[in-house]
OpenMM code with the backbone's topology and positions (N, CA, C; nanometers):
from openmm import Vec3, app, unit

residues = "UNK UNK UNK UNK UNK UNK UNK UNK UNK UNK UNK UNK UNK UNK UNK UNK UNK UNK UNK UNK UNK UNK UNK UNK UNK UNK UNK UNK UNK UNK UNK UNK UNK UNK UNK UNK UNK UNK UNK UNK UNK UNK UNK UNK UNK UNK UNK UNK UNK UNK UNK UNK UNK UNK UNK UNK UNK UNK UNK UNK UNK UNK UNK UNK UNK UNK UNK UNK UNK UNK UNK UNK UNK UNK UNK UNK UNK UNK UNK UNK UNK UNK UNK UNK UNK UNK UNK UNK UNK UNK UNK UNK UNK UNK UNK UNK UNK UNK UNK UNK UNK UNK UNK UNK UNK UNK UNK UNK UNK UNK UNK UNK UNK UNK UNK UNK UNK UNK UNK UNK UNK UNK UNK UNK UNK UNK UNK UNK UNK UNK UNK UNK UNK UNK UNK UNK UNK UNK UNK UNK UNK UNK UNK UNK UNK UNK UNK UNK UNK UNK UNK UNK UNK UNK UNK UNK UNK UNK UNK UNK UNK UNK UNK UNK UNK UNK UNK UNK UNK UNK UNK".split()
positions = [
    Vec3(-2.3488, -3.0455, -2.7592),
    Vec3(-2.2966, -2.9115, -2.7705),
    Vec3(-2.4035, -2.8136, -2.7211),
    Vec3(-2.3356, -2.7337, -2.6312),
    Vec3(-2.4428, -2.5762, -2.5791),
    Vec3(-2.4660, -2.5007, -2.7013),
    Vec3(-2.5770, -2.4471, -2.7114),
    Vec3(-2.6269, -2.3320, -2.7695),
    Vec3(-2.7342, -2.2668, -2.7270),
    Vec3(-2.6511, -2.0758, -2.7461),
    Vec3(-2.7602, -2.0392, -2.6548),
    Vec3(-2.8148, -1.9221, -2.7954),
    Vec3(-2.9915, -1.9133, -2.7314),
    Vec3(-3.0595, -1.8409, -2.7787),
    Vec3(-3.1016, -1.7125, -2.7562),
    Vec3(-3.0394, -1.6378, -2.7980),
    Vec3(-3.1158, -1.4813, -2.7463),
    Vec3(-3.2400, -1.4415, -2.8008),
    Vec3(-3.3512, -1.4158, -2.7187),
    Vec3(-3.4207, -1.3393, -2.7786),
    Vec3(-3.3941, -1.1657, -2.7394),
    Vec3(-3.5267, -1.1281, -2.8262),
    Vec3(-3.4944, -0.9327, -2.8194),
    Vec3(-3.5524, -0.9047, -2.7235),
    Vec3(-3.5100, -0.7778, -2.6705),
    Vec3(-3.4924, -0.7199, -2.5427),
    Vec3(-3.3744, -0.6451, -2.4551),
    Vec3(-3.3819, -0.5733, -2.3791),
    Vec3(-3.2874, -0.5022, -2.2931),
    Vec3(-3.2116, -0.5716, -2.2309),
    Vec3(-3.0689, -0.5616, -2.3122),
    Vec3(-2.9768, -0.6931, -2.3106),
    Vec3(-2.9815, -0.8430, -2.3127),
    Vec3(-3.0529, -0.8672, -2.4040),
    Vec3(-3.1282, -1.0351, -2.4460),
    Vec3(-3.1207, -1.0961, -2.3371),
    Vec3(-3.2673, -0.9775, -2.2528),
    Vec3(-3.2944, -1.0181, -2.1069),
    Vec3(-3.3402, -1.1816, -2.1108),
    Vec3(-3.4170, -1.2416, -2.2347),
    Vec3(-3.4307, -1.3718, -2.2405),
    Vec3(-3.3435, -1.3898, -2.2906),
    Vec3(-3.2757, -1.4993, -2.2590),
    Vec3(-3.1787, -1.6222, -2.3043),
    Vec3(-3.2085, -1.7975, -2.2213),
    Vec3(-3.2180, -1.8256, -2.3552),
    Vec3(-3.2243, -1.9708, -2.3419),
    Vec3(-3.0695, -2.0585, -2.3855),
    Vec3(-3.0967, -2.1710, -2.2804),
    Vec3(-2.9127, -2.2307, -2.3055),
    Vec3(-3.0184, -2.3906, -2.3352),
    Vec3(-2.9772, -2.4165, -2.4936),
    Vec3(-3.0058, -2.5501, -2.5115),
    Vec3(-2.8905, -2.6961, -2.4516),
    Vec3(-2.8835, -2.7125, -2.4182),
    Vec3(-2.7714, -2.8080, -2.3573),
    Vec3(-2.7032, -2.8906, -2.4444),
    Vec3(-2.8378, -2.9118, -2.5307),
    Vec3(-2.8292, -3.0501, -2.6220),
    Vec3(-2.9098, -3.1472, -2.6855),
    Vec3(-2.8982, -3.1642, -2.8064),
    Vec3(-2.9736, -3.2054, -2.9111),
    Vec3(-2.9017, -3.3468, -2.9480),
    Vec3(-3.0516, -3.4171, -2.8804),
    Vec3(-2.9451, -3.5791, -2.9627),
    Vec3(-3.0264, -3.5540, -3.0551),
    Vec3(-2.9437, -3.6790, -3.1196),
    Vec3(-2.9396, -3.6973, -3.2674),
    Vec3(-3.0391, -3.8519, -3.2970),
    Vec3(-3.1208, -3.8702, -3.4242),
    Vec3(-3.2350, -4.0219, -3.4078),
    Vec3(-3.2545, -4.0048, -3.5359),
    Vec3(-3.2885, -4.0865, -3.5822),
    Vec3(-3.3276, -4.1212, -3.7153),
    Vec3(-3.4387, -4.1327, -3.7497),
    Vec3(-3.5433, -4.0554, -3.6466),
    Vec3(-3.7228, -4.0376, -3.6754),
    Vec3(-3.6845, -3.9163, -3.6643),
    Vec3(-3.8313, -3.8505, -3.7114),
    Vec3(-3.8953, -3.7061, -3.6917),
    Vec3(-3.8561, -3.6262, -3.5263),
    Vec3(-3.8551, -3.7341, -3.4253),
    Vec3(-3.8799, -3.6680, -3.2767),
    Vec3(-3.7152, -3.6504, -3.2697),
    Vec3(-3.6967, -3.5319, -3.2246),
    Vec3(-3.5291, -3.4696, -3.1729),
    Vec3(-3.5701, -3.4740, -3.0090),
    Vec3(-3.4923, -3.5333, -2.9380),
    Vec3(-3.4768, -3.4587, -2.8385),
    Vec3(-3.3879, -3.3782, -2.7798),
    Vec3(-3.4204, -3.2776, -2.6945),
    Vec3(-3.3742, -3.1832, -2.6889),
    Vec3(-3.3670, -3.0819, -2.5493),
    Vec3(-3.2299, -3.1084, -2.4684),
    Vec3(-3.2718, -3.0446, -2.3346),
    Vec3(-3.2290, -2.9122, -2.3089),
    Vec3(-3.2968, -2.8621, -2.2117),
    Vec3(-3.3641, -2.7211, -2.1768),
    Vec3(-3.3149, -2.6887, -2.0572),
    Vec3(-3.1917, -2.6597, -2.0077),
    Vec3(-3.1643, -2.7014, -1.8879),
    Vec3(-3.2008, -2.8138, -1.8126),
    Vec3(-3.2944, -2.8252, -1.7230),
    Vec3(-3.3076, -2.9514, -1.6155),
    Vec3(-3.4474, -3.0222, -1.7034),
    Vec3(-3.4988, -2.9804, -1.8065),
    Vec3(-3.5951, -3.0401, -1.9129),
    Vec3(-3.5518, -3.1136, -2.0121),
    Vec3(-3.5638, -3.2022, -2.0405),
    Vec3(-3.6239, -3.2289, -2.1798),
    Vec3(-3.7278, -3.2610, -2.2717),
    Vec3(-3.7174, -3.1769, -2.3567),
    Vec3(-3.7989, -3.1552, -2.4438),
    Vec3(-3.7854, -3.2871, -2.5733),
    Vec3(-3.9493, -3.3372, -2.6374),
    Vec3(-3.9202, -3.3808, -2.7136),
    Vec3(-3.9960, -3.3066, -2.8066),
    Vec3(-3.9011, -3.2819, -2.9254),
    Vec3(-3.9413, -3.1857, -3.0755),
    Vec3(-3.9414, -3.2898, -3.2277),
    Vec3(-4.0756, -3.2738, -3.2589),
    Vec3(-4.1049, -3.3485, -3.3822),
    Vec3(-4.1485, -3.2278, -3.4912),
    Vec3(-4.0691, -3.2486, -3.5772),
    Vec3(-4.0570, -3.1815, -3.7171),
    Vec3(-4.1136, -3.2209, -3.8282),
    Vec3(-4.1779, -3.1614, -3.8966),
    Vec3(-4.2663, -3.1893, -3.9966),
    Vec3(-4.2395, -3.0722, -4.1063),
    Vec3(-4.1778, -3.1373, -4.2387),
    Vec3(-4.1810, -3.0146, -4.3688),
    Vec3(-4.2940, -3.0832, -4.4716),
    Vec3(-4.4137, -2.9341, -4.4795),
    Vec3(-4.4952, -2.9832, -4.6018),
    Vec3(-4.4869, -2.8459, -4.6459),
    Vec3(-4.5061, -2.8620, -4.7620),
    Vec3(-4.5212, -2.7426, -4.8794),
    Vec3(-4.4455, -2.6081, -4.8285),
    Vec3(-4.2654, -2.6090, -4.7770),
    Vec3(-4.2236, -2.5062, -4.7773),
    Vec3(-4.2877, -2.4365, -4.5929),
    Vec3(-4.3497, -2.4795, -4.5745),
    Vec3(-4.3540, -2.4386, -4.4378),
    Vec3(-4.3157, -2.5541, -4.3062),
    Vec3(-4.2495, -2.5273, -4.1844),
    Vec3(-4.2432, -2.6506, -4.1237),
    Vec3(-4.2846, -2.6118, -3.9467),
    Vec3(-4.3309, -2.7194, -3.9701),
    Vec3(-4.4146, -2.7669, -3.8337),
    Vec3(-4.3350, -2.8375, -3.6916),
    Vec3(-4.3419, -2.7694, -3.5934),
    Vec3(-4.2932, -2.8272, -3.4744),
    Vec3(-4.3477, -2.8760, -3.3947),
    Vec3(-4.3721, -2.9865, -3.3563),
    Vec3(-4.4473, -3.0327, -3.2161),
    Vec3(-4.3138, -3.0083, -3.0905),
    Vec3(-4.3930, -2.9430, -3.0198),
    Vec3(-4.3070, -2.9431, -2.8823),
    Vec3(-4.3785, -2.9951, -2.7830),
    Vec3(-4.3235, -3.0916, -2.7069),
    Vec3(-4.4121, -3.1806, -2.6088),
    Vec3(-4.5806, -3.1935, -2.6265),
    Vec3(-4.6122, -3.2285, -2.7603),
    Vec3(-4.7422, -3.2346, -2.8136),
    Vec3(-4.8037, -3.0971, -2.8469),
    Vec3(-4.7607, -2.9951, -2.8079),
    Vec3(-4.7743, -2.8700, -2.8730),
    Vec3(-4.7366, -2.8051, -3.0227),
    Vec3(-4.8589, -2.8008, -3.0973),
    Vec3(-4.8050, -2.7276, -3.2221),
    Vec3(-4.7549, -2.6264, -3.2747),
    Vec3(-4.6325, -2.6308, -3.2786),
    Vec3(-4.5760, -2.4575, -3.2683),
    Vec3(-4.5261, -2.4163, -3.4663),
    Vec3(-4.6487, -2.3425, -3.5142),
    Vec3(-4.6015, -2.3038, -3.6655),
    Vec3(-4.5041, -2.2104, -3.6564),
    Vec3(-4.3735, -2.2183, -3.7033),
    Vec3(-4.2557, -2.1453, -3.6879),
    Vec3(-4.2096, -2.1046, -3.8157),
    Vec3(-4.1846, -2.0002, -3.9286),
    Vec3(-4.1362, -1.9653, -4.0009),
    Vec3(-3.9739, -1.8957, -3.9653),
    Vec3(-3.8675, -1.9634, -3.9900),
    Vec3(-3.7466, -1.9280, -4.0036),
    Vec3(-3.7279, -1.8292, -4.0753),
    Vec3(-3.6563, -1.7115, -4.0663),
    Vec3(-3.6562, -1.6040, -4.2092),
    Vec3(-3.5283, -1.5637, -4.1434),
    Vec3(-3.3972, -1.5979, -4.2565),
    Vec3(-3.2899, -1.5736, -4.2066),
    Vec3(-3.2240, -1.7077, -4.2315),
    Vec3(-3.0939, -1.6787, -4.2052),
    Vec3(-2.9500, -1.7664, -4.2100),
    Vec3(-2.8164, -1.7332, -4.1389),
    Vec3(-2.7708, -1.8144, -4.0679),
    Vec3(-2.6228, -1.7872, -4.0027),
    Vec3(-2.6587, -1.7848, -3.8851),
    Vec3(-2.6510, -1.6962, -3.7936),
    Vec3(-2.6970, -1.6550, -3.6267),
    Vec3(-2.7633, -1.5869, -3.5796),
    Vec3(-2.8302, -1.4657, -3.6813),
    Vec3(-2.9202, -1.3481, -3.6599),
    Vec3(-3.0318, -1.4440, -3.7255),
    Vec3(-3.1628, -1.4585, -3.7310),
    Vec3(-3.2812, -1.5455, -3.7684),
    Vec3(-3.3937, -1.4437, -3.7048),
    Vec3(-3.4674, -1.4433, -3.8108),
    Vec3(-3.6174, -1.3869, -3.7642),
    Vec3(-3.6649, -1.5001, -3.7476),
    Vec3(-3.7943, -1.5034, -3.6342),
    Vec3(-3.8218, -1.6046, -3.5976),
    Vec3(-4.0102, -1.5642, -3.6104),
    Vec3(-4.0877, -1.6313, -3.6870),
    Vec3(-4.2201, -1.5563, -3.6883),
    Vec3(-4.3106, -1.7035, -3.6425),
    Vec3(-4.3952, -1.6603, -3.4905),
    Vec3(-4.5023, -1.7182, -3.4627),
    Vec3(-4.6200, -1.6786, -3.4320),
    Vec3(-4.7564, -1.7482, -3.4807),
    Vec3(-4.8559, -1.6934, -3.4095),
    Vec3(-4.8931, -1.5468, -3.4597),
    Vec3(-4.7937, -1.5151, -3.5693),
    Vec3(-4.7917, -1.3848, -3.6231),
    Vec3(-4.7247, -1.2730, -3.5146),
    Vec3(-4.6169, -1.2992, -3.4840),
    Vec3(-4.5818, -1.2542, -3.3910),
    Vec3(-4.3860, -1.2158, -3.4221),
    Vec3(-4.3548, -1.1438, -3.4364),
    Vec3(-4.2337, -1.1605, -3.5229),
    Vec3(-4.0632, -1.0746, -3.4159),
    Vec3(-4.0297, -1.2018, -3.3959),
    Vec3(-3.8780, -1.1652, -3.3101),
    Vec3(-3.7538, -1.2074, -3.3621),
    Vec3(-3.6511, -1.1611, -3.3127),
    Vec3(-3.5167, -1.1604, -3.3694),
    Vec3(-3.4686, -1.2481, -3.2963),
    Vec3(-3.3932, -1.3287, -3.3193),
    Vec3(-3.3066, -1.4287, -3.1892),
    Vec3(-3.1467, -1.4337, -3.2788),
    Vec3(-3.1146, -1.4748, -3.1618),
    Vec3(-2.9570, -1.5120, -3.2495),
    Vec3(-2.9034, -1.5843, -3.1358),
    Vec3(-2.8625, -1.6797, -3.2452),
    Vec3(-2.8332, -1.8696, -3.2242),
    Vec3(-2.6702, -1.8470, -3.2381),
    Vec3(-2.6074, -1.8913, -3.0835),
    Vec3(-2.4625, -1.8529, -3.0762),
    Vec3(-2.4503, -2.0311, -3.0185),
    Vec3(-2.3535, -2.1161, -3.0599),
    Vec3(-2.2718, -2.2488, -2.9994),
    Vec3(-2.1882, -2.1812, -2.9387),
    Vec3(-2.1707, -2.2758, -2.8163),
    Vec3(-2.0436, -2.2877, -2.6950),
    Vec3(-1.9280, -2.2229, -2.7813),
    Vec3(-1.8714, -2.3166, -2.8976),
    Vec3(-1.8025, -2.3130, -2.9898),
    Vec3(-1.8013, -2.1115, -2.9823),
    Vec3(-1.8696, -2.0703, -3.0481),
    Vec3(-1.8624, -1.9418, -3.0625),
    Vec3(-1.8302, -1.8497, -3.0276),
    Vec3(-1.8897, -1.8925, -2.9128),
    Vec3(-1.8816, -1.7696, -2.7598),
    Vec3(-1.7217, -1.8092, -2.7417),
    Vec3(-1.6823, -1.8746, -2.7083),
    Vec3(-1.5450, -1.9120, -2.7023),
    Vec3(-1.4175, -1.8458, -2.8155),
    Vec3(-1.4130, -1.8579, -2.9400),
    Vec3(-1.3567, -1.7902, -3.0481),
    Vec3(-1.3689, -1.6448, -3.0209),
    Vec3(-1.5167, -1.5659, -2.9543),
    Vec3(-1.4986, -1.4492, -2.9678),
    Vec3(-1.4823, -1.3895, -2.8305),
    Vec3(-1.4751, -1.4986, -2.7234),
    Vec3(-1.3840, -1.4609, -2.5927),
    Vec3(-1.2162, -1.4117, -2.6497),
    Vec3(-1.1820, -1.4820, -2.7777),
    Vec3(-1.0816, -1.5601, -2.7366),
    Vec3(-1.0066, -1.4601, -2.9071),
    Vec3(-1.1047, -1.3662, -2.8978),
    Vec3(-1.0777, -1.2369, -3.0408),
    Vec3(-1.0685, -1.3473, -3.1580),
    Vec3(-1.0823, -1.4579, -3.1800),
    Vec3(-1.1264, -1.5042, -3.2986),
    Vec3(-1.2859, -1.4930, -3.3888),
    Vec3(-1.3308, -1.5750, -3.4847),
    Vec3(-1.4200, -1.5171, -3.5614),
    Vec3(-1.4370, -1.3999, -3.5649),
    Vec3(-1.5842, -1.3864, -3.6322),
    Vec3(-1.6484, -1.2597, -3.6239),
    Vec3(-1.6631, -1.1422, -3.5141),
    Vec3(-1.6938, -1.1929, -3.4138),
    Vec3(-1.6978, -1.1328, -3.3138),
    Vec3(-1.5412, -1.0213, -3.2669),
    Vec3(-1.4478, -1.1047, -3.3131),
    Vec3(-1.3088, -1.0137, -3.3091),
    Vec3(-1.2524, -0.9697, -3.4165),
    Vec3(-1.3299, -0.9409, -3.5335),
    Vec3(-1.3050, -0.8454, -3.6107),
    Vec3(-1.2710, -0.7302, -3.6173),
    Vec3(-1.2104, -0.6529, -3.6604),
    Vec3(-1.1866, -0.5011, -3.6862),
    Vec3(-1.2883, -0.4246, -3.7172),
    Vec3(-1.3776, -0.4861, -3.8494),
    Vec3(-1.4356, -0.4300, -3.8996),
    Vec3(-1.6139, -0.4309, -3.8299),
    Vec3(-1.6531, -0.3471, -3.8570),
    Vec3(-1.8311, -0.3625, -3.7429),
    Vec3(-1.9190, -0.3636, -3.8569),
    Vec3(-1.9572, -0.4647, -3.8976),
    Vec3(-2.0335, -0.4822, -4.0081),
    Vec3(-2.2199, -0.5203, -3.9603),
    Vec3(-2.3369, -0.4472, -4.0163),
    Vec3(-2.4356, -0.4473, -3.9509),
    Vec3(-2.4995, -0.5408, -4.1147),
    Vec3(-2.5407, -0.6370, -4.0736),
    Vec3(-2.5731, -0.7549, -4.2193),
    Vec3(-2.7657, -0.7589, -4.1418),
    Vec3(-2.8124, -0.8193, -4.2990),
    Vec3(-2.9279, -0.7772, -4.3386),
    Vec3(-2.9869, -0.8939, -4.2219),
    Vec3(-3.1030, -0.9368, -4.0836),
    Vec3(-3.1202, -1.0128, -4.0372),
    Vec3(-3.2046, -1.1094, -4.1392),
    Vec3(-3.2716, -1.0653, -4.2536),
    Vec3(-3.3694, -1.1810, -4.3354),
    Vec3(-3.3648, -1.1088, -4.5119),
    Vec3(-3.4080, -1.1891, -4.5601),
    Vec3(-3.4491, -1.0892, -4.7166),
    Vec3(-3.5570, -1.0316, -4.6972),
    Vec3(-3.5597, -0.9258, -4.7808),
    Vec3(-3.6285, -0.7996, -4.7775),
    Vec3(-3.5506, -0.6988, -4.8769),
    Vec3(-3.6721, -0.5535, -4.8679),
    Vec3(-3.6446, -0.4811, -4.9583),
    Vec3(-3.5980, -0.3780, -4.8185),
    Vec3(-3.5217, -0.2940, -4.8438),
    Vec3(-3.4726, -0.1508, -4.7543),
    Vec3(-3.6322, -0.0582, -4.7978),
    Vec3(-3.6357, -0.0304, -4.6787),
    Vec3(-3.7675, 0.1273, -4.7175),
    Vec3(-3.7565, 0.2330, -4.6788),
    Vec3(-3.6233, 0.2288, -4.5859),
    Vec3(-3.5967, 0.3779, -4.5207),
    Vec3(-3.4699, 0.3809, -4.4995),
    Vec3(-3.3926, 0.4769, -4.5158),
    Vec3(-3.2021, 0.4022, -4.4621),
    Vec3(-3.2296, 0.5651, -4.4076),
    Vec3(-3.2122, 0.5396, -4.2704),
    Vec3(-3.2572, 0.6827, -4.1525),
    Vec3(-3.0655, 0.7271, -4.0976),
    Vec3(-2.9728, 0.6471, -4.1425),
    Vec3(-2.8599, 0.7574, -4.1276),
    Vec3(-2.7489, 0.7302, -4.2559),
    Vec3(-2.6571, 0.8263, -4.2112),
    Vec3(-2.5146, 0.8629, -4.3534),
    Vec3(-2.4335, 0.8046, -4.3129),
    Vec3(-2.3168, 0.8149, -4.4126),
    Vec3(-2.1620, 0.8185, -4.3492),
    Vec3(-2.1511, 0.9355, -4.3155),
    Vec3(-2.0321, 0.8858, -4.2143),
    Vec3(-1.9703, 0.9994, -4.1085),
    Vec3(-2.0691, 1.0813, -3.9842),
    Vec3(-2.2020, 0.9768, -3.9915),
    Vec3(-2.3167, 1.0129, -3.9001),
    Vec3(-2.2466, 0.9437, -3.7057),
    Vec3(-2.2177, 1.0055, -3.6046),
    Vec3(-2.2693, 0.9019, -3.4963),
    Vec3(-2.3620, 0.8431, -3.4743),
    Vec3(-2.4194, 0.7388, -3.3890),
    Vec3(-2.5182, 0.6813, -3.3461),
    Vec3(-2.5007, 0.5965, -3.2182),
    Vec3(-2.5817, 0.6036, -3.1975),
    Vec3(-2.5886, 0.5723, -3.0354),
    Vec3(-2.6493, 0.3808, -3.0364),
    Vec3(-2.6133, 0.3266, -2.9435),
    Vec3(-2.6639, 0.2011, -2.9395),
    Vec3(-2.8218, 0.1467, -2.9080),
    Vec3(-2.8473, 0.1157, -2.9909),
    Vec3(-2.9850, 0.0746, -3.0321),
    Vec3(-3.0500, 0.1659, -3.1134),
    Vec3(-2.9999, 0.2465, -3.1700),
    Vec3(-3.0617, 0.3833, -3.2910),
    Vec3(-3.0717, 0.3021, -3.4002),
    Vec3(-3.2243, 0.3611, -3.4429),
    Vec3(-3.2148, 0.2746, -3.5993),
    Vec3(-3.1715, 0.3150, -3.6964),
    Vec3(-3.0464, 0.2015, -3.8187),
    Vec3(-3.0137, 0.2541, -3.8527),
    Vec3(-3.1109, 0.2417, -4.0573),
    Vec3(-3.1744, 0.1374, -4.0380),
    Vec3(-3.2875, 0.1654, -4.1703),
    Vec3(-3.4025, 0.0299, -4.1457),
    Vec3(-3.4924, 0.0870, -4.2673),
    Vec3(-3.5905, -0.0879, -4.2145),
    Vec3(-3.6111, -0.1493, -4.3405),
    Vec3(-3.6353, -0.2744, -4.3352),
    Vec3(-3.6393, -0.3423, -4.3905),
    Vec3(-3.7812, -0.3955, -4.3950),
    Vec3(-3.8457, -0.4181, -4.5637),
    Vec3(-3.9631, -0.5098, -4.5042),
    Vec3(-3.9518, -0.6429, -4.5874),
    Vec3(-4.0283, -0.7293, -4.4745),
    Vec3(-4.0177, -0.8843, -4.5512),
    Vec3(-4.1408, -0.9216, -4.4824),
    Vec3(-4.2183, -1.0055, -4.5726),
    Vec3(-4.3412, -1.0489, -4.5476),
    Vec3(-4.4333, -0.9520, -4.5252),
    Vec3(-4.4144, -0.8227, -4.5958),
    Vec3(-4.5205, -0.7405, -4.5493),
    Vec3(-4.4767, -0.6900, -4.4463),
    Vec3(-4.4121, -0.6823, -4.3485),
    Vec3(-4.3630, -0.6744, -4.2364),
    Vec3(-4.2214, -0.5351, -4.2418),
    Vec3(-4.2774, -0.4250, -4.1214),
    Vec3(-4.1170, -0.3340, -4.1640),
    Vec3(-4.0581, -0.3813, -4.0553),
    Vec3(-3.9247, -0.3974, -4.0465),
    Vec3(-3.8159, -0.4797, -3.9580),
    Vec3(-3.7135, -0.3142, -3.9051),
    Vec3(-3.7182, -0.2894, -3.8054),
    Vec3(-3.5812, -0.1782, -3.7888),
    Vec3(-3.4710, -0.2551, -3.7771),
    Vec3(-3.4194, -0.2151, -3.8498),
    Vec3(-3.2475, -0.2386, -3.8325),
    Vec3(-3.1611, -0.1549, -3.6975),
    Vec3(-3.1343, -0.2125, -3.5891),
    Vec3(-3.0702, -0.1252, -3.5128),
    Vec3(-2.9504, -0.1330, -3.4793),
    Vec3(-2.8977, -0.0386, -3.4444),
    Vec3(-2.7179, -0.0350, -3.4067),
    Vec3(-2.6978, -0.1273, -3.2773),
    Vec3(-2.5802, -0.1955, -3.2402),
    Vec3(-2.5914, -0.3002, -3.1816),
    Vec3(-2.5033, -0.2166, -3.0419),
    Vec3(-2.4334, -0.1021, -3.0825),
    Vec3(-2.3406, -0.0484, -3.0011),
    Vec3(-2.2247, 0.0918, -3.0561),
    Vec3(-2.2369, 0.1626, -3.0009),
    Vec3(-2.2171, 0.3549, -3.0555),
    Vec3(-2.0870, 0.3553, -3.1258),
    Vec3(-2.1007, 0.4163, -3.2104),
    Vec3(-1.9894, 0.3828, -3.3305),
    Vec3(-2.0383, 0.4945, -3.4289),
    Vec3(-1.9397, 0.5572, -3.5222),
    Vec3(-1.9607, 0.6446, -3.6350),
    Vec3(-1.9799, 0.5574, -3.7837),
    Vec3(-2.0689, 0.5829, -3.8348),
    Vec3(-2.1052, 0.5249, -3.9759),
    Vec3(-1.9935, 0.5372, -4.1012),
    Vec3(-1.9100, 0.4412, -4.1471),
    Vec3(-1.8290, 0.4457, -4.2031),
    Vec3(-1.8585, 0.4477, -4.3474),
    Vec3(-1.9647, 0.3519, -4.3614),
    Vec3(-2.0509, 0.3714, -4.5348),
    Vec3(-2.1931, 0.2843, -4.4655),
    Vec3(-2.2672, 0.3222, -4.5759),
    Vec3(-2.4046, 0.2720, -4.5796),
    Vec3(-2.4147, 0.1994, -4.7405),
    Vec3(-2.4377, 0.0556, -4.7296),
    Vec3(-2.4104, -0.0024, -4.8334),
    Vec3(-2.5732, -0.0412, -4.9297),
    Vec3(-2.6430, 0.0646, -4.8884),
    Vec3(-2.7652, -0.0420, -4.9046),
    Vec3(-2.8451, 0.1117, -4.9736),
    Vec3(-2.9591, 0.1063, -5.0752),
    Vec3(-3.0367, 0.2560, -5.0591),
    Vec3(-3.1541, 0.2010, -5.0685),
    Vec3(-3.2673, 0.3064, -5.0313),
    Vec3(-3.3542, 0.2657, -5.0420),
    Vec3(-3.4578, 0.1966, -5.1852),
    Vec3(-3.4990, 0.0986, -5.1518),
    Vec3(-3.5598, 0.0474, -5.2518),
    Vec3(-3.5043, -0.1176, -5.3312),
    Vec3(-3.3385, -0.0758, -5.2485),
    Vec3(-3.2321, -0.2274, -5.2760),
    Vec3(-3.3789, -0.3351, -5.2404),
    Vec3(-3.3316, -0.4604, -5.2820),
    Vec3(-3.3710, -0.5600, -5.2428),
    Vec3(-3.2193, -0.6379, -5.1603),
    Vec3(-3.2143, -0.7198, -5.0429),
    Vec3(-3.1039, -0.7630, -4.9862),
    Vec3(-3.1421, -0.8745, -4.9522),
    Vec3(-3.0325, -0.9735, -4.9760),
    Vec3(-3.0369, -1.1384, -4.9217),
    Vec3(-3.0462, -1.0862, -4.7792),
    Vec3(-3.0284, -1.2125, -4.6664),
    Vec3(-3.0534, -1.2486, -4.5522),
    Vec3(-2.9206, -1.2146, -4.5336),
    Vec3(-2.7699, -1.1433, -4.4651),
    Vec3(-2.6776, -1.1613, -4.3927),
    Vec3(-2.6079, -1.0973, -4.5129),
    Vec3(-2.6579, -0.9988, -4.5684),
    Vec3(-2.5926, -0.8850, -4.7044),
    Vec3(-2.5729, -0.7919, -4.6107),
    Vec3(-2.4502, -0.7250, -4.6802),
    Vec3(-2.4064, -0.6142, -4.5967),
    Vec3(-2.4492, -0.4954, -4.6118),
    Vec3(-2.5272, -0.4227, -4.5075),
    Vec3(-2.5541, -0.3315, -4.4755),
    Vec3(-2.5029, -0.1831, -4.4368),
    Vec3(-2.4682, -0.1870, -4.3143),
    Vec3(-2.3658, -0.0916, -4.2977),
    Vec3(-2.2657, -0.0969, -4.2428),
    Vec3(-2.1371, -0.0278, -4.2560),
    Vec3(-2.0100, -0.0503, -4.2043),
    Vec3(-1.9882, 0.0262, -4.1055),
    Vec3(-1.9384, 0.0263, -3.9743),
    Vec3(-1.8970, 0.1116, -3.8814),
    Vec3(-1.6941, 0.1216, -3.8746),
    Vec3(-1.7014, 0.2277, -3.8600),
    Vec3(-1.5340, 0.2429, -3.8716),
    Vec3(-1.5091, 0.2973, -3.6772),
] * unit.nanometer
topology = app.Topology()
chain = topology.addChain("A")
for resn in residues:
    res = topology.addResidue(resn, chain)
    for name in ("N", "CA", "C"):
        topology.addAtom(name, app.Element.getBySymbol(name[0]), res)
């Protein structure tokens, strides 16, 4: 099965298309990269987990659940979002999430809110932030994904929010 990876940027100028992940009954996944493959060995000790990528050690902290995932390396901290073939397809096709009515902006990781920077009945323009979040020490902007009027703001400052809690509603 395809799955592709966006990272952040001016129109998730990076994107990666995984092709495919076999499946083995050791630690090593492999895993191709377009015309690559990659072999990825996984390692969980004490709550943190370890990737070897083609003998490269890559410390990766996951923060997040569902398709939005903070992704923290190297101390270095990006947003990606993990879409299957499967997906893209349903929301070609106005099914799932993606063909919803409703425009729901959900929390990308846990964290506490520290700033909620617009109202209801506010416009906003695409990519305006709409509050931040910090996790790990870390403040995260929350941004609008695409221009829409603020229907409620579900969150105030000081909330604490799971990973994929709802945030704000666009009408």
């Amino acid at each position: 099965m395809r799955t592709f990876v966006a990272f952040p940027g001016p129109a998730n100028r990076a994107e990666r298309v995984i092709d495919d992940v076999g499946s083995t009954t050791s630690s090593e996944i492999p895993v191709r990269v377009g015309e690559r493959t990659l072999t990825v060995e996984v390692f969980e000790q004490g709550g943190r987990t370890t990737y070897v990528v083609d003998g490269k050690v890559v410390d990766l902290v996951n923060d997040g659940a569902g398709n939005e995932r903070g992704v923290i390396t190297r101390g270095v901290r990006a947003a990606v979002k993990l879409e299957t073939e499967r997906e893209r397809l349903e929301a070609k096709a106005g099914g799932g999430a993606a063909g919803s009515a409703e425009k729901l902006v959900k929390a990308p990781m846990p964290g506490r809110v520290v700033k909620v920077l617009i109202e209801a009945g506010q416009e906003v323009a695409a990519g305006q932030a709409l509050l931040v979040v910090e996790a790990m020490k870390m403040e995260n902007e929350v941004k609008a994904k695409g221009p829409g009027v603020v229907q409620a703001v579900h969150v105030a400052v000081g909330a604490t929010v799971e990973a994929n809690a709802k945030l704000v509603t666009f009408g």
